[in-house]
KOLGU-4560 file (N, C-alpha, C; in nm, 3 decimals, padded with zeros to 5 digits):
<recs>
<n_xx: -14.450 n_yy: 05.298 n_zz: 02.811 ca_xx: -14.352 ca_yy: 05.243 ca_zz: 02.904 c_xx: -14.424 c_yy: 05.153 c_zz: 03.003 mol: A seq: 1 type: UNK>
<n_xx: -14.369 n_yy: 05.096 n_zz: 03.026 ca_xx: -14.438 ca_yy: 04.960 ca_zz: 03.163 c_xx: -14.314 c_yy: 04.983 c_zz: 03.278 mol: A seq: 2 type: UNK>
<n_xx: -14.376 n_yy: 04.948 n_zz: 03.415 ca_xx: -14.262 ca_yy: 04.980 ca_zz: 03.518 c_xx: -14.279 c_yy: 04.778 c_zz: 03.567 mol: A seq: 3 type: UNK>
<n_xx: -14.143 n_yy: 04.757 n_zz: 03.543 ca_xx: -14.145 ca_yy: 04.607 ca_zz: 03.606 c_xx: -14.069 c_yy: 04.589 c_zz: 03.734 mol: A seq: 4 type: UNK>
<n_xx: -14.127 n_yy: 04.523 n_zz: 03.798 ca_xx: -14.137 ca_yy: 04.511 ca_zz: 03.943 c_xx: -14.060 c_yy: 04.381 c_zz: 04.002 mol: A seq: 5 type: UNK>
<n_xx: -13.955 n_yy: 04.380 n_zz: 04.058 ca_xx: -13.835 ca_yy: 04.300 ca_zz: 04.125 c_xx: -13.841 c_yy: 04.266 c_zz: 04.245 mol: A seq: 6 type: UNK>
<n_xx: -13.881 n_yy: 04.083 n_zz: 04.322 ca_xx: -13.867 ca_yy: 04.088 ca_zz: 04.451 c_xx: -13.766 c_yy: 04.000 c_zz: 04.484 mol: A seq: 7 type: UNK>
<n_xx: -13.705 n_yy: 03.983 n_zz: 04.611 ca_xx: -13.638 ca_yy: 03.904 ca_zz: 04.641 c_xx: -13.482 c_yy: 03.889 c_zz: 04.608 mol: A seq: 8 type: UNK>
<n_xx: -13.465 n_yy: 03.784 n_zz: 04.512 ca_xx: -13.301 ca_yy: 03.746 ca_zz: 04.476 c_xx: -13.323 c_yy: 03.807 c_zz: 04.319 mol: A seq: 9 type: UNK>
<n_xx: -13.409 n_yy: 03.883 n_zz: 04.270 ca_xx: -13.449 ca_yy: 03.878 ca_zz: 04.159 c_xx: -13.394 c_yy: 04.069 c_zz: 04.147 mol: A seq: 10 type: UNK>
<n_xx: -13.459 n_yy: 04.118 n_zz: 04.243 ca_xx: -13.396 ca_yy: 04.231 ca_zz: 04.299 c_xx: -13.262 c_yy: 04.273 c_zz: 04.281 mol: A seq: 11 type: UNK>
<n_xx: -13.225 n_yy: 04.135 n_zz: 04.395 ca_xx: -13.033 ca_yy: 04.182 ca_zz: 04.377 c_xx: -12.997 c_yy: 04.195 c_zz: 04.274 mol: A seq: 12 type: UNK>
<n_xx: -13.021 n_yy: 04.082 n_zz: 04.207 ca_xx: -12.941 ca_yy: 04.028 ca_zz: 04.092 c_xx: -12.964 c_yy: 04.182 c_zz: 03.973 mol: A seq: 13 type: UNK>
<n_xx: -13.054 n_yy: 04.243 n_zz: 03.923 ca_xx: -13.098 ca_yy: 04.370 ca_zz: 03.885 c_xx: -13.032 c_yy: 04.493 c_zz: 03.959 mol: A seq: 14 type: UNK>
<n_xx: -13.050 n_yy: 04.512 n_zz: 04.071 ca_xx: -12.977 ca_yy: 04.611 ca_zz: 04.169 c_xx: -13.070 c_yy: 04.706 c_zz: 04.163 mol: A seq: 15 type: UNK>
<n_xx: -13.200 n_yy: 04.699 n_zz: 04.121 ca_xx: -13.297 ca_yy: 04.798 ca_zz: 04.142 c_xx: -13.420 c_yy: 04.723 c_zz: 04.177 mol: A seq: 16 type: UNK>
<n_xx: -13.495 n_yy: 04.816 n_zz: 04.232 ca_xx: -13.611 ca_yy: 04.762 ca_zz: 04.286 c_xx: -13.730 c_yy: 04.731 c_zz: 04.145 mol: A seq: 17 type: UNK>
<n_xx: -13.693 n_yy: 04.853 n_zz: 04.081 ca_xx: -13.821 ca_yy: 04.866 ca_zz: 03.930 c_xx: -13.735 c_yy: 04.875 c_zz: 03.867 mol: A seq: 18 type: UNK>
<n_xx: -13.730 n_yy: 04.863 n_zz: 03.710 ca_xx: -13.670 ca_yy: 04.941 ca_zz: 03.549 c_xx: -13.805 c_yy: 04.988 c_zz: 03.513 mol: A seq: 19 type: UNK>
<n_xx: -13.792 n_yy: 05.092 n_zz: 03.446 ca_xx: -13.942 ca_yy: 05.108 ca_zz: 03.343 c_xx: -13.867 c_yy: 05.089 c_zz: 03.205 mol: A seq: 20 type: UNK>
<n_xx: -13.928 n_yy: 04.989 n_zz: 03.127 ca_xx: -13.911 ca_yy: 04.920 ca_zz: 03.027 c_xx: -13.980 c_yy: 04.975 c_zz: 02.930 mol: A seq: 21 type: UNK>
<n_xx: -13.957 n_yy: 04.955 n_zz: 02.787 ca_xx: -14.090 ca_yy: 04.891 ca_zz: 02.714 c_xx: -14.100 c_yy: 04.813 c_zz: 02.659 mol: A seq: 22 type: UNK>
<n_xx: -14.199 n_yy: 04.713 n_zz: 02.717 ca_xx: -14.232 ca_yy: 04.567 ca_zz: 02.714 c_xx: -14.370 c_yy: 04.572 c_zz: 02.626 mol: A seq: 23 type: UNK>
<n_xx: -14.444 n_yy: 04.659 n_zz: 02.573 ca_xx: -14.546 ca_yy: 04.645 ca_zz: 02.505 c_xx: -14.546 c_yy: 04.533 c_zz: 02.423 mol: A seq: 24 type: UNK>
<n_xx: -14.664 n_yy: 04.481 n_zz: 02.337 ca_xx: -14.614 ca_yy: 04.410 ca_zz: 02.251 c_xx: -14.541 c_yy: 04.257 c_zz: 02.306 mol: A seq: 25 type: UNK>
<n_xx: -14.483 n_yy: 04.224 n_zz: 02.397 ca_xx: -14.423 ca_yy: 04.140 ca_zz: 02.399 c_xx: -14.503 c_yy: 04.015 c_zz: 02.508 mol: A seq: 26 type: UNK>
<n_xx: -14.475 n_yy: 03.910 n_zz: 02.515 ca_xx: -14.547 ca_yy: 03.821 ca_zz: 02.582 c_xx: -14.476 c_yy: 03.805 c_zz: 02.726 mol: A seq: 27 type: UNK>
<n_xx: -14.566 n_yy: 03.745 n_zz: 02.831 ca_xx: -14.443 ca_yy: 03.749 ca_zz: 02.948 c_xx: -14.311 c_yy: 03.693 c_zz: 02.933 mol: A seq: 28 type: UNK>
<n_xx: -14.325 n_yy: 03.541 n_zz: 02.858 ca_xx: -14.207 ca_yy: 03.477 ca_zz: 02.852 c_xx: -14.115 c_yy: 03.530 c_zz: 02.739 mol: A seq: 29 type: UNK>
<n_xx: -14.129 n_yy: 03.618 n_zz: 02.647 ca_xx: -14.085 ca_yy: 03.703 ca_zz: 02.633 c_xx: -13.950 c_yy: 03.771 c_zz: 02.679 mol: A seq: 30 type: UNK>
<n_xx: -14.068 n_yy: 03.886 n_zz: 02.766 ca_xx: -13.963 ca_yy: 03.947 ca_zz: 02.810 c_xx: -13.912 c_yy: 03.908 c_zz: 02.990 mol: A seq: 31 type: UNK>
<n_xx: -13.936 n_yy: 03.754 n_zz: 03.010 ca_xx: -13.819 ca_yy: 03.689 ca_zz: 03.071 c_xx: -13.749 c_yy: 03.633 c_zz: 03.039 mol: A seq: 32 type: UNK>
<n_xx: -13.747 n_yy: 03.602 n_zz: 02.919 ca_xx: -13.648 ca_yy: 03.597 ca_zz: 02.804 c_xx: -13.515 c_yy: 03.746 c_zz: 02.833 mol: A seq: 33 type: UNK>
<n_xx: -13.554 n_yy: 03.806 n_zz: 02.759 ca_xx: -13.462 ca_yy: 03.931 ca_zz: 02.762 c_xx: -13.418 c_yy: 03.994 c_zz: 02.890 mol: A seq: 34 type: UNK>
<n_xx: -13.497 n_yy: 03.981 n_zz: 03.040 ca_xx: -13.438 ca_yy: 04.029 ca_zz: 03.140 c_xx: -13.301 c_yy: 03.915 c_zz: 03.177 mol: A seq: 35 type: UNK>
<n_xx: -13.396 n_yy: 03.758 n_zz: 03.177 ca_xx: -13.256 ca_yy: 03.705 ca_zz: 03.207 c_xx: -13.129 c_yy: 03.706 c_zz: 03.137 mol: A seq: 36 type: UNK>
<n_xx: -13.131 n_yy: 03.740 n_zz: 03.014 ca_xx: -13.038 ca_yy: 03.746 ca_zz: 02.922 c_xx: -12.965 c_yy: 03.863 c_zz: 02.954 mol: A seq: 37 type: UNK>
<n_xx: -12.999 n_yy: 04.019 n_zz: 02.951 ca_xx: -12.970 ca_yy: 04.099 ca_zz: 03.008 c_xx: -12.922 c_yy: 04.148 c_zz: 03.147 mol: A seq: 38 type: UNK>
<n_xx: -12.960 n_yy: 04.088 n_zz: 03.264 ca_xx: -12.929 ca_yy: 04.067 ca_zz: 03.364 c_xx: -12.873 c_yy: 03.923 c_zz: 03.495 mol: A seq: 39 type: UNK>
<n_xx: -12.875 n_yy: 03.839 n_zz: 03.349 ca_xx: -12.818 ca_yy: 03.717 ca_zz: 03.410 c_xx: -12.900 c_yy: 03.654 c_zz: 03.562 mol: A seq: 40 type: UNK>
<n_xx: -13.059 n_yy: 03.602 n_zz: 03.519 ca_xx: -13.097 ca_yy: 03.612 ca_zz: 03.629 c_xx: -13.119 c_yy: 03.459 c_zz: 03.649 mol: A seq: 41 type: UNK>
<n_xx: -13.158 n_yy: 03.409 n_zz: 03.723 ca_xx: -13.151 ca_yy: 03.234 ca_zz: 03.730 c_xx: -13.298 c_yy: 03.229 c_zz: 03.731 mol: A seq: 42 type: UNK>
<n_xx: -13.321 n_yy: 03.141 n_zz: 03.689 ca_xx: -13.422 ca_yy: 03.037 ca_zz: 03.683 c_xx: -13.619 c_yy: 03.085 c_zz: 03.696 mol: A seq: 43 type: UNK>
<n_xx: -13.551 n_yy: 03.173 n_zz: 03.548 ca_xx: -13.719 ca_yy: 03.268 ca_zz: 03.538 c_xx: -13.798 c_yy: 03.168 c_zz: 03.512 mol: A seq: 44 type: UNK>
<n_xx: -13.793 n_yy: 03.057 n_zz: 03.504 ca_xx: -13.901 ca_yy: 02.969 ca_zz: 03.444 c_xx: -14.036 c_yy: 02.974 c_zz: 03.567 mol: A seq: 45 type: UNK>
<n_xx: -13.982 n_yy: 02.989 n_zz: 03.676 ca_xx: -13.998 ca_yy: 02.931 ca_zz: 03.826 c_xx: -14.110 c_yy: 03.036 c_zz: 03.886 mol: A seq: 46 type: UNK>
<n_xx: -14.034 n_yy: 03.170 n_zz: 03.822 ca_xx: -14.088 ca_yy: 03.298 ca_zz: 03.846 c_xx: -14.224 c_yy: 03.365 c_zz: 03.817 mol: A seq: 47 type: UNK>
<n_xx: -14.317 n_yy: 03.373 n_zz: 03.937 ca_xx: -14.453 ca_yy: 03.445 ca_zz: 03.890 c_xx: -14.427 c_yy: 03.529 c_zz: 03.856 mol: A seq: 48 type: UNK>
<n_xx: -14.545 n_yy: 03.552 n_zz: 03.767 ca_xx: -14.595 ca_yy: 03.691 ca_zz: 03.749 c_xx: -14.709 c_yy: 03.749 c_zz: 03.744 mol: A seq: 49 type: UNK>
<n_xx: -14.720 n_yy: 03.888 n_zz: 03.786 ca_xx: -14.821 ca_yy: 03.967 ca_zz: 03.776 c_xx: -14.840 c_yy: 04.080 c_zz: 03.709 mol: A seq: 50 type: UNK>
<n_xx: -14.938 n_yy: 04.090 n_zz: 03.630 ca_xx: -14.952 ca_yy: 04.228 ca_zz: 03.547 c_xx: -15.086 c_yy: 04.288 c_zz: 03.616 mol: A seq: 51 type: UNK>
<n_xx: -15.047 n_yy: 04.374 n_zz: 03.659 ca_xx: -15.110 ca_yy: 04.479 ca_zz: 03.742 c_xx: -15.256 c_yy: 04.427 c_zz: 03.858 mol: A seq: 52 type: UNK>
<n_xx: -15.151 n_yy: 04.381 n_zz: 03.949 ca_xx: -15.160 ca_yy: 04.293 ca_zz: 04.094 c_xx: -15.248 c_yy: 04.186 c_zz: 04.054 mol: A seq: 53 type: UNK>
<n_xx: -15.221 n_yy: 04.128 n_zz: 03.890 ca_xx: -15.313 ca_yy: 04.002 ca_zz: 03.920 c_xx: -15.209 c_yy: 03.906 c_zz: 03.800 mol: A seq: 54 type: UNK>
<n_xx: -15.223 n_yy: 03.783 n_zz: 03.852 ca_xx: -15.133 ca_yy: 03.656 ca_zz: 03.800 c_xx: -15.180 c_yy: 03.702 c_zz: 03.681 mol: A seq: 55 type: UNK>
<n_xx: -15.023 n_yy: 03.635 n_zz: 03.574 ca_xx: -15.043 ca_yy: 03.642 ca_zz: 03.454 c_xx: -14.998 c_yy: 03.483 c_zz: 03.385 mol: A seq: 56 type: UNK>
<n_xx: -15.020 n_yy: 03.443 n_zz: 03.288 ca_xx: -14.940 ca_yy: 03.336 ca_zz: 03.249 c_xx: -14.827 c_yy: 03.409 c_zz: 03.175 mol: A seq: 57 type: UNK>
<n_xx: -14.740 n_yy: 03.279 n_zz: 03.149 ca_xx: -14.604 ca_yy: 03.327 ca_zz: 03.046 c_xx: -14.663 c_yy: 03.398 c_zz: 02.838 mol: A seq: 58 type: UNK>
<n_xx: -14.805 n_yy: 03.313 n_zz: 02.820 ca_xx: -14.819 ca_yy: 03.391 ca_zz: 02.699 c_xx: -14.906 c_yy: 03.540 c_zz: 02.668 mol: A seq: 59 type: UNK>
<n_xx: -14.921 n_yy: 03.562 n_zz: 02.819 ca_xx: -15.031 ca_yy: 03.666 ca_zz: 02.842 c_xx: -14.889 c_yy: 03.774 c_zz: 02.772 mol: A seq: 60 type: UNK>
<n_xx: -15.016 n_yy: 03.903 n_zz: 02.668 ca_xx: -14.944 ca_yy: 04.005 ca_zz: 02.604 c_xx: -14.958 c_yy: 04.087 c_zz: 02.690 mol: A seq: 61 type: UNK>
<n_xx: -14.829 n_yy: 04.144 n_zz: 02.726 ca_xx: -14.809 ca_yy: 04.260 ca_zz: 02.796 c_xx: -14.858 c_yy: 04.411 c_zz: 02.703 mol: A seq: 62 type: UNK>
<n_xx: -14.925 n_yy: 04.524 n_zz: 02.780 ca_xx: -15.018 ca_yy: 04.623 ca_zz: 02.700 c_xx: -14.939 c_yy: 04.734 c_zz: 02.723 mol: A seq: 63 type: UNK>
<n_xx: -14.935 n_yy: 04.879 n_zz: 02.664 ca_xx: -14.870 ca_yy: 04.956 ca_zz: 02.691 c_xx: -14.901 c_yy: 05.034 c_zz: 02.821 mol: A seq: 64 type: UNK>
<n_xx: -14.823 n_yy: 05.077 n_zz: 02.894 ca_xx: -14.879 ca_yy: 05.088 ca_zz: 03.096 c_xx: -14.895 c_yy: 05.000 c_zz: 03.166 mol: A seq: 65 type: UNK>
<n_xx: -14.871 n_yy: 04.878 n_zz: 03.161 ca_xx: -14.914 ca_yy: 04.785 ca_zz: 03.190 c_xx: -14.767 c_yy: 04.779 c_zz: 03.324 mol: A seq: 66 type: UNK>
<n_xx: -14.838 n_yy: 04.720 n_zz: 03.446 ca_xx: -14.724 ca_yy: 04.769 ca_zz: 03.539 c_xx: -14.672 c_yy: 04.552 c_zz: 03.581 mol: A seq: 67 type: UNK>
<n_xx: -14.584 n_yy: 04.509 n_zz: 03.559 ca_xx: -14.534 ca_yy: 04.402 ca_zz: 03.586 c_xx: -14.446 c_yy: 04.353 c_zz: 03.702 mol: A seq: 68 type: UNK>
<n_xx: -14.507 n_yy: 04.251 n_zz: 03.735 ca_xx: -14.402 ca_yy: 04.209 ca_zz: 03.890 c_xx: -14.390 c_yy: 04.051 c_zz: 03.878 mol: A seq: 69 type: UNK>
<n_xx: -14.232 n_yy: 04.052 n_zz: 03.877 ca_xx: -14.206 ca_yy: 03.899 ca_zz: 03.897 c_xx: -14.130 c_yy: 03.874 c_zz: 04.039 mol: A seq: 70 type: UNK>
<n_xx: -14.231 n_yy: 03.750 n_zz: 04.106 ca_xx: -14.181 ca_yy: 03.707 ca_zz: 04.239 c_xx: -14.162 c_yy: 03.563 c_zz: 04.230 mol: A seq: 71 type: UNK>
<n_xx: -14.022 n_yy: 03.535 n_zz: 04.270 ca_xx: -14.012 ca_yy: 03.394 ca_zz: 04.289 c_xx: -14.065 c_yy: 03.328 c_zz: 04.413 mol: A seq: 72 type: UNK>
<n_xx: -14.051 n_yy: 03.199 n_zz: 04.379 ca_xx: -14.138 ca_yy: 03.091 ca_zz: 04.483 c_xx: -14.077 c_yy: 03.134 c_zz: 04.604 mol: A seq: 73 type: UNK>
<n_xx: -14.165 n_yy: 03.127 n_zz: 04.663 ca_xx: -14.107 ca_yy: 03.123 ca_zz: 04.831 c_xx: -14.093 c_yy: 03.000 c_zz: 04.888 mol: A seq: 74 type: UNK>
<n_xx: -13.965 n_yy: 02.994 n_zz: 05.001 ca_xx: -13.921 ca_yy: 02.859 ca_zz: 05.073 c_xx: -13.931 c_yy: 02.875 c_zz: 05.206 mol: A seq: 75 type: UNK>
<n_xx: -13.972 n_yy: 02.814 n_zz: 05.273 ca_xx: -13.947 ca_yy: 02.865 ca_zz: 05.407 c_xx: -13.943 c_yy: 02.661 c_zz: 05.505 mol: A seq: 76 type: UNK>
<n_xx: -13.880 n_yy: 02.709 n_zz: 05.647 ca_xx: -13.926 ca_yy: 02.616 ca_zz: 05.715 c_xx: -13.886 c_yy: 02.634 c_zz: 05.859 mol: A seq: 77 type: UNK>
</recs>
């Protein structure tokens, strides 16, 4: 199982803070593939990620335990 990790508008849109998934096997873009599909989320393209507190790219393979967090860009001014 992998526990994936939700910040921001990415959060709401999910209504949980984590899911524990299993994402083994699968590549990041992947399975932001299947969350947005599943949870109708906007604009994962945009969306970092981290597999276990360190950047990942979109073809990096996710491992089994492997703990995932996607944070979108921040805006501020």
């Amino acid at each position: 199982m992998n526990k994936v990790l939700f910040f921001a508008h990415l959060r709401d849109a999910v209504g949980e803070e984590f899911l524990s998934l299993k994402a083994a096997g699968k590549t990041v873009a992947e399975l932001k593939t299947d969350l947005a599909a599943k949870y109708d989320l906007p604009q994962m393209d945009t969306v970092m990620t981290a597999i276990n507190e360190e950047f990942a790219s979109n073809d990096e393979v996710i491992r089994e335990g492997d703990e995932i967090a996607f944070i979108p860009p921040v805006s501020g001014g």
